[in-house]
N, C-alpha and C positions, 0 to 999 in steps of 0.2 A: 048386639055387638059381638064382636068372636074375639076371642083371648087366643093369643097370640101362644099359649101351649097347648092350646088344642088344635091348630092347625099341624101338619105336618109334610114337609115337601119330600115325595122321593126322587132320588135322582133316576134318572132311567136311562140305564145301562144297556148299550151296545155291543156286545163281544165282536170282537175284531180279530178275523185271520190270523192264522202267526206272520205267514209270510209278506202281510200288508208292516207289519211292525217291526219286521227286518227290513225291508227297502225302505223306510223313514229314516231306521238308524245308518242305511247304507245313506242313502243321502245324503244324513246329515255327517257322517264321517266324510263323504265326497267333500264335501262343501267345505269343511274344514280345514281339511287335507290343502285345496285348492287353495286358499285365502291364506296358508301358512305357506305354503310354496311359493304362491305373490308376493307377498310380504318379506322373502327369504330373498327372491328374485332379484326384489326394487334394492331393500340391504344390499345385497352384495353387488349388483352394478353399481350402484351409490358409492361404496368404498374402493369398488374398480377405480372410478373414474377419478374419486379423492386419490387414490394413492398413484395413480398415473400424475398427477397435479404437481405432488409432493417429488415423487421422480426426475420430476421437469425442473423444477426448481432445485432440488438438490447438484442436478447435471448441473447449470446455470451458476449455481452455487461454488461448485468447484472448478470451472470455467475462468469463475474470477479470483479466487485462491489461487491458481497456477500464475496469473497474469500479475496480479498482486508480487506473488513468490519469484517468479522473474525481475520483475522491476525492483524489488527489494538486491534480489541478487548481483542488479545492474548496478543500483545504488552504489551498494558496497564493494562493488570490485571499482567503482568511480572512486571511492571516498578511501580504498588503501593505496590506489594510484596517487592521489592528493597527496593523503600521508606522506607516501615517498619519498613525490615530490618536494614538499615542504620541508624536509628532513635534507636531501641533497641541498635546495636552495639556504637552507641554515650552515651547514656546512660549508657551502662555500663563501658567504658571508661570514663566517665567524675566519676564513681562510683570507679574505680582503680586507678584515677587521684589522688582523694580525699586521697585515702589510701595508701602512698606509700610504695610500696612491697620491695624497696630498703632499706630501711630507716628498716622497719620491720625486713628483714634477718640479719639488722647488728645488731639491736637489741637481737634477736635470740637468736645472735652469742653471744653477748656480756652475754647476761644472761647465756646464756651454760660454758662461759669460767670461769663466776661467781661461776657457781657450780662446776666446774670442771672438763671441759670438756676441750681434746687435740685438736691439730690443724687439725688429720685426721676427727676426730667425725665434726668439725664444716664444713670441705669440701663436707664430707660426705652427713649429715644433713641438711644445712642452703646452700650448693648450690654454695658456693662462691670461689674462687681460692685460692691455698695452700697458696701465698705470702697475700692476704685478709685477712686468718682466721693467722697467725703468725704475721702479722701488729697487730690486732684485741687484739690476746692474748700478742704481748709484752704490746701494750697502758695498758691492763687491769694489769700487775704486775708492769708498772711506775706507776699508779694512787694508786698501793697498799702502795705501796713504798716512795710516796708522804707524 
């Protein structure tokens, strides 16, 4: 049997050029070089074409903020034209409140039937219903009568 520290392996050694051991490591710095440049290459188209993306959409973006910010602005020149409005129509309503057009027509009426005017003239006329202007004109020959 052989025991295992009596054997002995030597390695056997090949001296190699210098210059063979420069062009390995020139290689392998090519190589590196090369695959960090790819790698740099792919990134940077990659975030090219991401932020071309993001560009698009931001344009897009503020496309509809202006379109937004116009109808918004249309809104509101709508809604203080309303205002205004409402504002004028209250005023004149509180102006025909004041003045009441009923109260007026029976007046009207009453003066017409004063002078001598019939039940058709005051329908006619003052706007009011045949059974109105003959209430109207009995009242004014009971108050003659009185």
């Amino acid at each position: 049997m052989y025991n295992l520290s009596d054997l002995q392996v030597n390695a056997i050694q090949i001296p190699l050029p210098v210059w063979l051991s420069q062009i390995n490591t020139a290689w392998l710095v090519l190589v590196i070089s090369s695959l960090v440049l790819f790698v740099a290459s792919f990134m940077l188209l990659r975030s090219r074409n991401r932020l071309e993306r993001h560009l698009h959409e931001i344009r897009n973006i503020q496309h509809d903020i202006r379109a937004i910010t116009a109808a918004a602005i249309g809104v509101g020149e709508r809604v203080l034209e309303l205002e205004r409005r409402q504002r004028r129509l209250s005023e004149k309503q509180e102006q025909y409140d004041s003045i009441d057009p009923a109260n007026m027509t029976y007046e009207q009426a009453i003066n017409m039937v004063q002078h001598g005017a019939d039940v058709q003239e005051l329908v006619d006329i003052c706007g009011i219903s045949e059974s109105e202007a003959e209430l109207v004109t009995l009242m004014h020959r009971l108050d003659q009568t009185a």
